[in-house]
Structures are given as structure tokens and as C-alpha cells.
N, CA, C and O of each residue as an XYZ file, in Angstrom:
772
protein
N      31.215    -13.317      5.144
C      29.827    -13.394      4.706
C      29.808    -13.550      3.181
O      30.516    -12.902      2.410
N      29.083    -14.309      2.903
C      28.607    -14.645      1.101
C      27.801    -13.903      0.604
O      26.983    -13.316      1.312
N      27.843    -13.751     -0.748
C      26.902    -12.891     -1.641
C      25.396    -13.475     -1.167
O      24.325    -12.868     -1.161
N      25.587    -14.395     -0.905
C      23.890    -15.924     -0.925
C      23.701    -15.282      0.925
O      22.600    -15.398      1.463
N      24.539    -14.835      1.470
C      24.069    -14.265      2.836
C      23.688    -13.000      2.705
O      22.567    -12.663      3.084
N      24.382    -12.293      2.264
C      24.173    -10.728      2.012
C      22.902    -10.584      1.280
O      22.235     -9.660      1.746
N      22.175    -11.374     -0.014
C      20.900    -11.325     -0.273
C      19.886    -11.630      0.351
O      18.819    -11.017      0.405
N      20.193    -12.612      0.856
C      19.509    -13.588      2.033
C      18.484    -12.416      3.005
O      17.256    -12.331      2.998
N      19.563    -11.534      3.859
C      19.658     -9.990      4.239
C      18.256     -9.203      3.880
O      17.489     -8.618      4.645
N      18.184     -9.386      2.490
C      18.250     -8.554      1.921
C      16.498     -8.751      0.842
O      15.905     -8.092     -0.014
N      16.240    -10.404      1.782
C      15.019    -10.927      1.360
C      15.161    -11.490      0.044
O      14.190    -11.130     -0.621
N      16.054    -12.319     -0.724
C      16.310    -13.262     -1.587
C      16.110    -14.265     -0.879
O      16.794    -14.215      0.143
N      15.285    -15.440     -0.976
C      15.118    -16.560     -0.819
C      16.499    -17.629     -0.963
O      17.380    -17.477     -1.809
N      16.459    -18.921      0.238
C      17.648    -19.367     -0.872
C      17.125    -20.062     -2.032
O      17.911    -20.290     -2.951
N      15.657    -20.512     -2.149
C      15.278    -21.204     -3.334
C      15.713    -20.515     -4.190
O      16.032    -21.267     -5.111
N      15.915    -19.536     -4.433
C      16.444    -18.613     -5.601
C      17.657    -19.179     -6.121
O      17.645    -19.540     -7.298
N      18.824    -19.333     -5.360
C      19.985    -19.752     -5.838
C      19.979    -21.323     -5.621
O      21.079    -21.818     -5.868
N      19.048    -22.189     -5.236
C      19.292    -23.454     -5.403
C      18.309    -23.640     -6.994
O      18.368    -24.759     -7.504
N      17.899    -23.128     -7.341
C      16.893    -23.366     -8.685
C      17.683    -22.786     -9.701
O      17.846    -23.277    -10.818
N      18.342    -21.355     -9.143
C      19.019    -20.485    -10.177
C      17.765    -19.829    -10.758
O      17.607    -20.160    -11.933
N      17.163    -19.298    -10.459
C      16.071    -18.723    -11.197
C      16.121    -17.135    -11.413
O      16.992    -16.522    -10.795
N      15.538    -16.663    -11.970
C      15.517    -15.265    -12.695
C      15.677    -14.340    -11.894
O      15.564    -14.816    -10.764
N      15.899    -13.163    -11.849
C      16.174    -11.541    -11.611
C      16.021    -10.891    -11.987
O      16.503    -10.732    -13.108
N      15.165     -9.857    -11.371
C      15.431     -8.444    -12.591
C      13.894     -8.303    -13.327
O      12.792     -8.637    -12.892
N      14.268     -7.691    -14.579
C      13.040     -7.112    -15.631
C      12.260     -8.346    -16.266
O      13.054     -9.211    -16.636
N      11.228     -8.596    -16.442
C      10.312     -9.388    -16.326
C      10.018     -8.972    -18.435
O       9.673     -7.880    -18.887
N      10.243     -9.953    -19.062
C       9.695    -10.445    -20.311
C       8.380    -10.292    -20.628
O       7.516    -10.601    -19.808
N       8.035     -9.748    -21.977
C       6.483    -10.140    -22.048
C       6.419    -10.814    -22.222
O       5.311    -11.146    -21.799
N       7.059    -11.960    -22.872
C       6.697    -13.440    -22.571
C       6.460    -14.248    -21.150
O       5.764    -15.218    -20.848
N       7.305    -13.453    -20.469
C       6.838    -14.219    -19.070
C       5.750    -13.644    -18.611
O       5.062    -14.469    -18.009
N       5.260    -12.519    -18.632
C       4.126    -11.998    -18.311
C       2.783    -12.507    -19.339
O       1.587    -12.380    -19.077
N       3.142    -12.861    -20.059
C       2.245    -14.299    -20.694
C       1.780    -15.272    -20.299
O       0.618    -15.654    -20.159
N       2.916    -15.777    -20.072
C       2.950    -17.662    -19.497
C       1.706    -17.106    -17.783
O       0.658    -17.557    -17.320
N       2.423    -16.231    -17.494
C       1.930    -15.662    -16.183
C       0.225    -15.389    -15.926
O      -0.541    -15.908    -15.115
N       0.062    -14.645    -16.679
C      -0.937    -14.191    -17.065
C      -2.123    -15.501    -17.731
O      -3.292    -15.625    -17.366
N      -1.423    -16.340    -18.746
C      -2.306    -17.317    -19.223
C      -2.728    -18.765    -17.770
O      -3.760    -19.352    -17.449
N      -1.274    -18.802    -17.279
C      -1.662    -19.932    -16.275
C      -2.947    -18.940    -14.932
O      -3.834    -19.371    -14.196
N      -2.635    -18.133    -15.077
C      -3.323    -17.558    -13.293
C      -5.384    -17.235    -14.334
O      -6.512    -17.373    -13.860
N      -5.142    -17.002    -15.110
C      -6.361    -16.920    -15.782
C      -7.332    -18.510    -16.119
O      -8.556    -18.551    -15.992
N      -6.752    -19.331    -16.415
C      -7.087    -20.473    -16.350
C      -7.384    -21.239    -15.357
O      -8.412    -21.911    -15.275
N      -6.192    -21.158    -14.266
C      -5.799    -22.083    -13.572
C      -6.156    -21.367    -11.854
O      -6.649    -22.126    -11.019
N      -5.936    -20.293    -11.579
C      -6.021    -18.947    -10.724
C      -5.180    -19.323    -10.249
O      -4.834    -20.435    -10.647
N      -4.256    -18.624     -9.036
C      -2.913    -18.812     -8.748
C      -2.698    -19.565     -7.287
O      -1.721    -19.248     -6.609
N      -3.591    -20.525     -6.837
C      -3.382    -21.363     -5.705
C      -2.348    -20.842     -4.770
O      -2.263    -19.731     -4.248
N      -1.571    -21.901     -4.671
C      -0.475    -21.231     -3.829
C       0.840    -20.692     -4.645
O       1.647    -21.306     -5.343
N       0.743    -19.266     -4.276
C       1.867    -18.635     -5.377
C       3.623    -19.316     -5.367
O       4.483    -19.009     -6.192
N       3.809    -20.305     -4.178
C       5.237    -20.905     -4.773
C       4.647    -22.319     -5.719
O       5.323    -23.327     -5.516
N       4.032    -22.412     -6.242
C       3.549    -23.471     -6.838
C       3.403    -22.954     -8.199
O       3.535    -23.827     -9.057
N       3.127    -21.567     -8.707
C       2.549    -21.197     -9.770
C       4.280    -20.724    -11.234
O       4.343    -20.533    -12.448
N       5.244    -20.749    -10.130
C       6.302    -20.519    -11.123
C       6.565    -21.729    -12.146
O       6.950    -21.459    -13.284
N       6.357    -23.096    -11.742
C       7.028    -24.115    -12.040
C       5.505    -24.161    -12.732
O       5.530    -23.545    -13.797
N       4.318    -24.662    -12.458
C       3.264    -25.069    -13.230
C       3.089    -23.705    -14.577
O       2.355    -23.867    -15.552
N       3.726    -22.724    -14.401
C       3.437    -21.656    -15.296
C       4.393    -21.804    -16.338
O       4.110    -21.386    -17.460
N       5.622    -22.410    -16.084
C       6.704    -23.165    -16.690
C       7.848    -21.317    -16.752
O       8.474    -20.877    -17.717
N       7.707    -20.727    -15.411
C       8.977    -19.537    -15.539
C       9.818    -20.486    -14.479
O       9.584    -21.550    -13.907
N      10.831    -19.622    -14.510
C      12.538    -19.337    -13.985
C      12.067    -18.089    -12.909
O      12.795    -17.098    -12.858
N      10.777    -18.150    -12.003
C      10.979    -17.114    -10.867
C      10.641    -18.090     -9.998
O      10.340    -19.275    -10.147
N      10.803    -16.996     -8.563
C      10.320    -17.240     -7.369
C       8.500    -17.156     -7.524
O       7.843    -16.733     -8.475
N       8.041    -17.718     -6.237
C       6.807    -17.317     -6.308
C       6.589    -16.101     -5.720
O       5.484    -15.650     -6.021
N       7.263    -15.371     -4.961
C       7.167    -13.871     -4.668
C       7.008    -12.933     -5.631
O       6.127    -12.081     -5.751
N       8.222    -13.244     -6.501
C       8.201    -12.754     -7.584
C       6.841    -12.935     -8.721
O       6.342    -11.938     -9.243
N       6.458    -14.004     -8.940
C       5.327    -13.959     -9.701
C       4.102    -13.347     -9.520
O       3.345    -12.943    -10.403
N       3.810    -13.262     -7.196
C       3.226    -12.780     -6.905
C       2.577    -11.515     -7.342
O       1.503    -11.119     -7.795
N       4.109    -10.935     -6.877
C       3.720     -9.238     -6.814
C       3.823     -9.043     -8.735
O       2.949     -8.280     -9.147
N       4.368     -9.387     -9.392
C       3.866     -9.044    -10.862
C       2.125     -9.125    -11.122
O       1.345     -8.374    -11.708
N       1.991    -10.124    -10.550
C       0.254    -10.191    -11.016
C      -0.291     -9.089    -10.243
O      -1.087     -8.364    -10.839
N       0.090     -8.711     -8.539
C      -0.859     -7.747     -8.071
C      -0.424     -6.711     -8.496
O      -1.408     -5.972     -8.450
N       0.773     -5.878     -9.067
C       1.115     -4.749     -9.130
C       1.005     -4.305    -10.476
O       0.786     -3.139    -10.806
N       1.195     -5.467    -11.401
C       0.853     -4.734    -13.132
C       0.288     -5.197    -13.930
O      -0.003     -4.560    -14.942
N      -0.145     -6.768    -13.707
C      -0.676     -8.115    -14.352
C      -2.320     -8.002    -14.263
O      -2.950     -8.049    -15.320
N      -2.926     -7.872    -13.178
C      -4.042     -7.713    -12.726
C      -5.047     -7.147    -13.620
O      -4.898     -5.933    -13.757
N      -6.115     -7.694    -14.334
C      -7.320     -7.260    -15.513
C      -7.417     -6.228    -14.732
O      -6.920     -5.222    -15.239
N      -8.116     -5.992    -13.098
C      -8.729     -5.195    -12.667
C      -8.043     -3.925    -11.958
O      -8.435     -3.205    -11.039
N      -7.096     -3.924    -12.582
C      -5.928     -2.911    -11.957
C      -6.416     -1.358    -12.784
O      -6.586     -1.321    -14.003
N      -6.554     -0.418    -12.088
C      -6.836      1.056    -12.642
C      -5.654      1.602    -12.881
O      -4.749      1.622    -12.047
N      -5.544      2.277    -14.503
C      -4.331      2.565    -14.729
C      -4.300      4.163    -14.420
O      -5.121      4.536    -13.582
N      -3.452      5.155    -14.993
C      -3.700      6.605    -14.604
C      -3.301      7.076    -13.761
O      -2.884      6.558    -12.725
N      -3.369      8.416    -14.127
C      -3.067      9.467    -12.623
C      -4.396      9.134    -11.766
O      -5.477      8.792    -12.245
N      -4.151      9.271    -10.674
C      -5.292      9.406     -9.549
C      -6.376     10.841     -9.749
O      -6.111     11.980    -10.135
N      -7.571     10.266     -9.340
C      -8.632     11.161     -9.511
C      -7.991     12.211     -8.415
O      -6.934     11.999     -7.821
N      -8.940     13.556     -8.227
C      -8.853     14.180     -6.870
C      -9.770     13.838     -5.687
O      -9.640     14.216     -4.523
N     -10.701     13.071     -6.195
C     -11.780     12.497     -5.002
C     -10.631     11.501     -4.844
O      -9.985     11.715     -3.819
N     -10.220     10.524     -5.540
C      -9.191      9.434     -4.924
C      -8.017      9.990     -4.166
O      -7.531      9.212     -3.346
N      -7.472     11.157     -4.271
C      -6.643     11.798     -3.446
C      -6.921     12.289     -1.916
O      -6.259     12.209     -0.881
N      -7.998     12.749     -2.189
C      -8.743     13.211     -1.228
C      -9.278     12.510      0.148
O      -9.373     12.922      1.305
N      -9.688     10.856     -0.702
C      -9.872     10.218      0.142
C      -8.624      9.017      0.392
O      -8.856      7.826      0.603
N      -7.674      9.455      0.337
C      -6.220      8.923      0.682
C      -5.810      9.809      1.563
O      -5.090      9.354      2.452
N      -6.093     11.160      1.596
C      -5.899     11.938      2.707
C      -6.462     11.411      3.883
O      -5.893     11.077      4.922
N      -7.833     11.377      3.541
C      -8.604     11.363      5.035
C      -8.325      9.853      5.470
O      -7.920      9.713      6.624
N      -8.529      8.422      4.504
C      -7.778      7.724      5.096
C      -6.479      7.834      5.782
O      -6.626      7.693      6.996
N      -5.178      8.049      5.403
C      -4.262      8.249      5.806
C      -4.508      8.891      7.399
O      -4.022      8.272      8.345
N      -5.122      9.892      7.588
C      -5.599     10.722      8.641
C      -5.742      9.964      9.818
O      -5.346     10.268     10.943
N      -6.669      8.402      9.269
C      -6.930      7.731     10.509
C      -6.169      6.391     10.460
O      -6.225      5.615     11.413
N      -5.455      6.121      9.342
C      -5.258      4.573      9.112
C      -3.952      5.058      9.471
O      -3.482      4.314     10.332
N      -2.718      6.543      8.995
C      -1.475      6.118      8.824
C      -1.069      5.346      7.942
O      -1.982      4.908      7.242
N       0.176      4.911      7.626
C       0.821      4.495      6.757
C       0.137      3.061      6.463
O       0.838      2.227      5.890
N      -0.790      2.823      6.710
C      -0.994      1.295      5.918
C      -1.381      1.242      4.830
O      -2.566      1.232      4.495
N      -0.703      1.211      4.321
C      -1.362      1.155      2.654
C      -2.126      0.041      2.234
O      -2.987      0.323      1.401
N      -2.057     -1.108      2.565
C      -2.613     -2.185      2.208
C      -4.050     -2.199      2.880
O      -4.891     -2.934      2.362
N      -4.345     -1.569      3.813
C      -6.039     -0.900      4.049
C      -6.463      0.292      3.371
O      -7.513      0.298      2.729
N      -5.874      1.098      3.447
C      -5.873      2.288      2.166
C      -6.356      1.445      0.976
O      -7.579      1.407      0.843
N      -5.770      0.904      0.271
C      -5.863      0.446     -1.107
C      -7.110     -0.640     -0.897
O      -7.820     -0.960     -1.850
N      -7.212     -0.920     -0.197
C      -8.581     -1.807      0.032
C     -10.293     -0.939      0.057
O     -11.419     -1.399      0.244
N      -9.897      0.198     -0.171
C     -11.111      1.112     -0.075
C     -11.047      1.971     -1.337
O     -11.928      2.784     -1.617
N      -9.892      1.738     -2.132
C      -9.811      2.300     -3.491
C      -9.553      0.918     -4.688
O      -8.471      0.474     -5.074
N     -10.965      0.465     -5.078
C     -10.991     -0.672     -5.901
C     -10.133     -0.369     -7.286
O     -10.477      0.452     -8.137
N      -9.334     -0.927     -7.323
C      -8.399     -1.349     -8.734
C      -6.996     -0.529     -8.201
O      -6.136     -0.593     -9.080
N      -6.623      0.083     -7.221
C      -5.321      0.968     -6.781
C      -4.588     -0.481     -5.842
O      -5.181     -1.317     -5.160
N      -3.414     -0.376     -6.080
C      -2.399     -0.826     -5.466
C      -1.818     -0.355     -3.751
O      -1.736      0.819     -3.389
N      -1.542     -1.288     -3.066
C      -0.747     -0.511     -1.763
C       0.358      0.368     -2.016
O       0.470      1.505     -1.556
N       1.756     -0.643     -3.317
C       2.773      0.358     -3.861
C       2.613      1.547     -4.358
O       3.394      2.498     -4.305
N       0.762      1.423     -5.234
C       1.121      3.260     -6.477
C       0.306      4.013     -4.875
O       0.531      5.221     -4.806
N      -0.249      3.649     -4.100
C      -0.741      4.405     -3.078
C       0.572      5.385     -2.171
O       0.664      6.607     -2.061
N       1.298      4.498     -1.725
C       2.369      4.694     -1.096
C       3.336      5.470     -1.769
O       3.917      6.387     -1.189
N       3.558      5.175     -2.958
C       4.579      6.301     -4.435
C       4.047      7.338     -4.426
O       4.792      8.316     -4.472
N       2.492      7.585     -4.360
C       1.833      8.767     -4.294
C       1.606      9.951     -3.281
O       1.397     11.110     -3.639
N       1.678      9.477     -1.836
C       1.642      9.944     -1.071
C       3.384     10.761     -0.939
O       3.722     11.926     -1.148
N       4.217      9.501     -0.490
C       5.768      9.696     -1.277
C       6.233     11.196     -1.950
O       6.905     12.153     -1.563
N       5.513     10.852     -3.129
C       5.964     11.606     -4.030
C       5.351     12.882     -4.540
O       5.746     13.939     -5.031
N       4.095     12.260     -4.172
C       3.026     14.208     -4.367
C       2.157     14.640     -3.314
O       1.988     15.841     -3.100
N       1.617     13.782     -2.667
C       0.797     14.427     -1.162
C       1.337     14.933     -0.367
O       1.000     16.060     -0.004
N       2.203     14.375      0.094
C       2.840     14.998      1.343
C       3.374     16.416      0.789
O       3.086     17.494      1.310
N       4.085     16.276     -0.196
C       4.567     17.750     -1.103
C       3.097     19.099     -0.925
O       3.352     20.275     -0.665
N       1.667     18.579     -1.130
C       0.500     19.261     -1.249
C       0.162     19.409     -0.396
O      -0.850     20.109     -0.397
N       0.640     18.941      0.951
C      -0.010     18.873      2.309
C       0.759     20.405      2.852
O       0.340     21.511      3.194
N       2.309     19.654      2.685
C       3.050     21.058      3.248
C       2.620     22.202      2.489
O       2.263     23.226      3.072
N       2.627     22.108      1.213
C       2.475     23.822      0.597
C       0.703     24.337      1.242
O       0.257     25.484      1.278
N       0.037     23.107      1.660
C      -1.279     23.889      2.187
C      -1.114     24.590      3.757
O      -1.812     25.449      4.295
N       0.038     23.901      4.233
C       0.529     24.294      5.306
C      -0.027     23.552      6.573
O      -0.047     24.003      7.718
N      -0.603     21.972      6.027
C      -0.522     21.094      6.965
C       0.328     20.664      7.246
O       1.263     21.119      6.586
N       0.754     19.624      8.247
C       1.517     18.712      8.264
C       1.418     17.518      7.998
O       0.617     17.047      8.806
N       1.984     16.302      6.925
C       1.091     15.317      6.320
C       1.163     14.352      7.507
O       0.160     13.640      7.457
N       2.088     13.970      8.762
C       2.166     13.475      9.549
C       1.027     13.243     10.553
O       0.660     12.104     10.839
N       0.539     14.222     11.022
C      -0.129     14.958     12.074
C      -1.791     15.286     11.360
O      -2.932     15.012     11.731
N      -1.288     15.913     10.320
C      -2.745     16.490      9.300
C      -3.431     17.560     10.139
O      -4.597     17.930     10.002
N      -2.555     17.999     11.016
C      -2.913     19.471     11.656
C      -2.069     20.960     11.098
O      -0.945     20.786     10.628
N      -2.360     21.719     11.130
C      -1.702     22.623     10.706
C       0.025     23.017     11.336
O       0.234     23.288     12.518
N       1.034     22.973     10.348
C       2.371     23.549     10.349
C       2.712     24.315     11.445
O       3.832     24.164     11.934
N       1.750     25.307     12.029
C       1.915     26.083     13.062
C       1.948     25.712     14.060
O       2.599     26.352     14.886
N       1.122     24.266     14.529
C       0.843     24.220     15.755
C       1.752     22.589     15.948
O       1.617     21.758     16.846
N       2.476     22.566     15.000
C       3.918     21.020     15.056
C       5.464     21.740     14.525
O       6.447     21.111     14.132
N       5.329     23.182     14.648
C       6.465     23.502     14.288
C       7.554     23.257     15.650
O       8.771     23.073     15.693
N       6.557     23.344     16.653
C       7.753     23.438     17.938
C       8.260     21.900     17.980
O       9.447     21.760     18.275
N       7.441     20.628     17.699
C       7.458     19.923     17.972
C       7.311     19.278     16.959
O       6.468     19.642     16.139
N       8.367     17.751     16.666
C       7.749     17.023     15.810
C       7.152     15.696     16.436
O       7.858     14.911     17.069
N       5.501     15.460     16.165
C       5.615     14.079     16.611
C       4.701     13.822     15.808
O       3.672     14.437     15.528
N       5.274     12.545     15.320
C       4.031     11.669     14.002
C       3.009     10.299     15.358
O       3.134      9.895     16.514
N       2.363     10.163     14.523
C       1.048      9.495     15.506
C       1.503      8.135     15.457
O       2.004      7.539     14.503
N       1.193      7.617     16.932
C       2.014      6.035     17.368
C       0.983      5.443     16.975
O       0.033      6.044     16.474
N       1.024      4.289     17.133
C       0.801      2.899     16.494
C      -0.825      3.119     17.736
O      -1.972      3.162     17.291
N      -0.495      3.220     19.188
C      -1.683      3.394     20.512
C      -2.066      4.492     19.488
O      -2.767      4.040     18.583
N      -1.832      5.632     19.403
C      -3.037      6.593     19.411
C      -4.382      6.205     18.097
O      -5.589      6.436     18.029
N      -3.281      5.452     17.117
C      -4.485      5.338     15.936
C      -5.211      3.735     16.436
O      -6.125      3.103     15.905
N      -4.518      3.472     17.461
C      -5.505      2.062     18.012
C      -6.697      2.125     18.794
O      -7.660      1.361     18.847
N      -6.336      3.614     19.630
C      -6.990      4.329     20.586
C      -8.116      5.153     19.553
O      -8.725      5.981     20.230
N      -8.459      5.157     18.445
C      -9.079      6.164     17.319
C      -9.076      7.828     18.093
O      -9.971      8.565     18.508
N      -7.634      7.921     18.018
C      -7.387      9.079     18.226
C      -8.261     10.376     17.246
O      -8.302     10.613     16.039
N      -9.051     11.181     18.761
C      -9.953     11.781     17.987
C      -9.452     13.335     17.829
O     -10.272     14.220     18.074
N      -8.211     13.661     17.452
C      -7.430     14.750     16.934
C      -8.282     15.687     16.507
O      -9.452     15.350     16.685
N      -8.135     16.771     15.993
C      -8.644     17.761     15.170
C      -7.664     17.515     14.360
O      -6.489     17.472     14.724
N      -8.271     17.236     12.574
C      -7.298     17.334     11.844
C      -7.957     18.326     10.772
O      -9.020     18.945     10.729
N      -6.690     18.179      9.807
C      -7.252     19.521      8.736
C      -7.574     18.544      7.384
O      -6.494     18.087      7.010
N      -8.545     18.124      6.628
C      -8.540     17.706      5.269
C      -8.409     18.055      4.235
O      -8.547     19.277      4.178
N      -8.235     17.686      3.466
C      -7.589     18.120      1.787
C      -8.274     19.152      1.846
O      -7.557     20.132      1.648
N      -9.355     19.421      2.029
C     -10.321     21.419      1.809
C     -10.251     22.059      2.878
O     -11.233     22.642      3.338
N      -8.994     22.058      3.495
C      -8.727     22.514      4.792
C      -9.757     22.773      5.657
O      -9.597     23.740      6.401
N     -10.810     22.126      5.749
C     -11.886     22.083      7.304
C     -11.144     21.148      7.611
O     -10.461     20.260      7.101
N     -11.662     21.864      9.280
C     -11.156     21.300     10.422
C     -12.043     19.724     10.773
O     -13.240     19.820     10.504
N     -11.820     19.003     11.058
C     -13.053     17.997     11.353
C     -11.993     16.881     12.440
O     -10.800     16.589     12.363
N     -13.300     16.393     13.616
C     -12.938     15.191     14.436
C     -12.976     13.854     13.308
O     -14.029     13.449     12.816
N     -11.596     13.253     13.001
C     -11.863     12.021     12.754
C     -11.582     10.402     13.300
O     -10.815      9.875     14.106
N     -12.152     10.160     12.811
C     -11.551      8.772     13.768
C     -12.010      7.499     12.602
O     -12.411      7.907     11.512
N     -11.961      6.213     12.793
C     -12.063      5.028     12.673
C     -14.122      4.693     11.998
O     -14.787      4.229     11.071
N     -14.193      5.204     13.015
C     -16.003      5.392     13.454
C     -16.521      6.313     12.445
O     -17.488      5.971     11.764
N     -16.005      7.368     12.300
C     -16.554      8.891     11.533
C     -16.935      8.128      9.923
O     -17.890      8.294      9.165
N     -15.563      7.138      9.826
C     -15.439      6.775      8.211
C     -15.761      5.333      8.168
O     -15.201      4.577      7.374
N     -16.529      5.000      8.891
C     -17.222      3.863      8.883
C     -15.928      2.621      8.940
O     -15.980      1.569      8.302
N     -15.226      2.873      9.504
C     -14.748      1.780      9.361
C     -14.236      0.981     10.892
O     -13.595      1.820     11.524
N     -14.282      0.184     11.360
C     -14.417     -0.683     13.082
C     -13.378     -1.238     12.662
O     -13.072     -1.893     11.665
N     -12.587     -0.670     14.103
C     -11.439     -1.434     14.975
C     -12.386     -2.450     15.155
O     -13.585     -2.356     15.418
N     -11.355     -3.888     14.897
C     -11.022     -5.025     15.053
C     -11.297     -5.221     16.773
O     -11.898     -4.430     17.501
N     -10.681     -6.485     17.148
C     -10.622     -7.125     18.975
C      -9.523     -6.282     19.469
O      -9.471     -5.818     20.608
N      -8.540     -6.090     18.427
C      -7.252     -5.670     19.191
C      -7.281     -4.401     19.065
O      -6.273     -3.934     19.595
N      -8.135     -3.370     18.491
C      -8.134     -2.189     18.364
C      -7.824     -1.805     17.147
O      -8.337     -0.722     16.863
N      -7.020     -2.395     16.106
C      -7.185     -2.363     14.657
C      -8.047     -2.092     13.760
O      -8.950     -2.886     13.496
N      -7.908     -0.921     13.146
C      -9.214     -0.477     12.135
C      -9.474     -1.659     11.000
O      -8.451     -2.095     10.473
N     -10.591     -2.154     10.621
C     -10.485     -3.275      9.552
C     -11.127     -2.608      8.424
O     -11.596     -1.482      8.584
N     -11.189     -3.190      7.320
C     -11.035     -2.460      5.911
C     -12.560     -2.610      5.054
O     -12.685     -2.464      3.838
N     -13.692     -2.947      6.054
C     -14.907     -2.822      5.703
C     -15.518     -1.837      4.704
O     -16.319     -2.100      3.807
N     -14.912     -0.477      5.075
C     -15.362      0.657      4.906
C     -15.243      0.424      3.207
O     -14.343     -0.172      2.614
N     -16.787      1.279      2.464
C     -17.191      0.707      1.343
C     -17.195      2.468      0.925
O     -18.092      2.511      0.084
N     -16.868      3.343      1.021
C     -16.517      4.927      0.773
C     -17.978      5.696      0.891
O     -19.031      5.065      0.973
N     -17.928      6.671      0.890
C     -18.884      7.834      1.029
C     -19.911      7.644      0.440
O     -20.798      8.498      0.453
């Protein structure tokens, strides 16, 4: 197997190594060129925007720079506690999708959503003595571990869960305004409290 397979793997494009194009830490100059073409021009189809922007990336790569740090309308900062709060109760009914999550928190990212939960919710969930999985209390998933399937949050599994102010409350899909789709999929309507 080749290095060009093993990346491949690993979600490297081969356009990458037939162009030879960039890797790695991103220039403020390229976040320039980047920034000036998608402002002018807006970014059509993102494998089109490396070469008209005149960089050495992929268009994946250019992609996610504009949505993750490039973006005018991007909110910088620690997260509010109402924005926490309501990452809980999303989470509660959505589960791990971050990219509907972040669609109900204007200027937040799916990645800093997901780093956050990651890295400090779930940490705040257990010391409240929920479970961040479940969002029921520690006591009553200690015998058992089971995190919620893909059916039950399709089904708007109407659980008793515990929220960030530890009341108990039925939630579902419906409660937070937001409608399963044809296939049972919650869609990302929901415009917050």
C-alpha cells in the first residue's frame, strides 16, 4: 500500500497529489485571497473557488476554513449559558447531530458545538449526576448502559429526561417545535424559545 493509498483512507483526495497542493496551517495571506474572492465573488462551487482564488488547496479545504473561522457572521467566545442550555435540550432530542444543533444557534459552528459538548457538557452533566447520553439521571443507567438509537429519536422518543435545571420534563421533536421530516427526521426549522 502507498502513502497516496493510506491518505486516500484517510479522506485526502487524489486531486491533492495530482495538483500537489497545500497541507496543514493556513497563511493569512491565504485567508485573504480566501476571504477577498468568496466576498466578491461568493463561493459557487467550492472545488472551483481554490484555483479562481489563485491558492494551492483543495476545495474542501477552502470550504471548511470559510465555515469554521473565515465567516463575518461567525460568533466568537465562550458560549452563553442560555446557549448551553439549549444545546442540552437540543442534544436531548436531536443526539449527536451537530449540524442541526448549530442550525438553531445563529453564528455557532457544528465543530465548536461538538468540542463543547466533548469537552465541557458532558463533564457538567455527570457531576449533576445525569447521564449526558440518556439525560436521565446516573441512578437509573447505572445498571445499564444504553445511549438512544437512531429509531428511538426517529420515533420522538418521549423519555423523561432531566435538563440543565434538573426538571424532569417529556421531550420530544414536537415540545421544541421542531417536525420530523417524511422519514421521521427532525428538521431544523425550529427558530428557539
Amino acid at each position: 500500500m502507498t502513502l497516496q493509498d493510506i491518505e486516500l483512507q484517510m479522506g485526502r483526495h487524489s486531486c491533492c497529489y495530482k495538483q500537489k497542493l497545500r497541507k496543514g496551517l493556513w497563511s493569512p495571506e491565504e485567508d485573504e485571497k480566501l476571504v477577498h474572492h468568496i466576498t466578491k465573488y461568493g463561493h459557487g462551487c467550492w472545488s472551483s473557488v481554490p484555483k479562481l482564488a489563485g491558492l494551492q488547496r483543495c476545495g474542501k479545504s477552502c470550504r471548511l476554513r470559510w465555515i469554521n473561522y473565515l465567516r463575518p457572521d461567525l460568533k466568537r467566545g465562550t458560549f452563553s449559558q442560555d446557549e448551553e442550555n439549549l444545546i442540552i435540550e437540543l442534544h436531548a432530542v436531536l443526539g449527536n447531530r451537530w449540524s442541526q444543533i448549530a442550525a438553531q444557534l445563529p453564528g455557532r459552528t457544528d465543530n465548536e458545538i461538538k468540542n463543547l459538548w466533548n469537552s465541557s457538557i458532558k463533564k457538567k452533566l455527570r457531576q449533576k449526576g445525569i447521564d449526558p447520553n440518556t439525560h436521565k439521571p446516573l441512578s437509573e443507567v447505572d445498571n445499564y448502559e444504553e445511549k438512544p438509537t437512531a429509531s428511538s429519536i426517529k420515533n420522538n422518543n418521549h423519555d423523561q429526561i432531566i435538563t440543565s435545571d434538573g426538571s424532569n420534563e417529556s421531550k420530544n421533536c414536537n415540545n421544541l417545535g421542531i417536525a420530523p421530516d417524511q422519514k421521521g427526521n427532525s428538521s431544523s426549522s425550529w427558530h428557539g424559545p
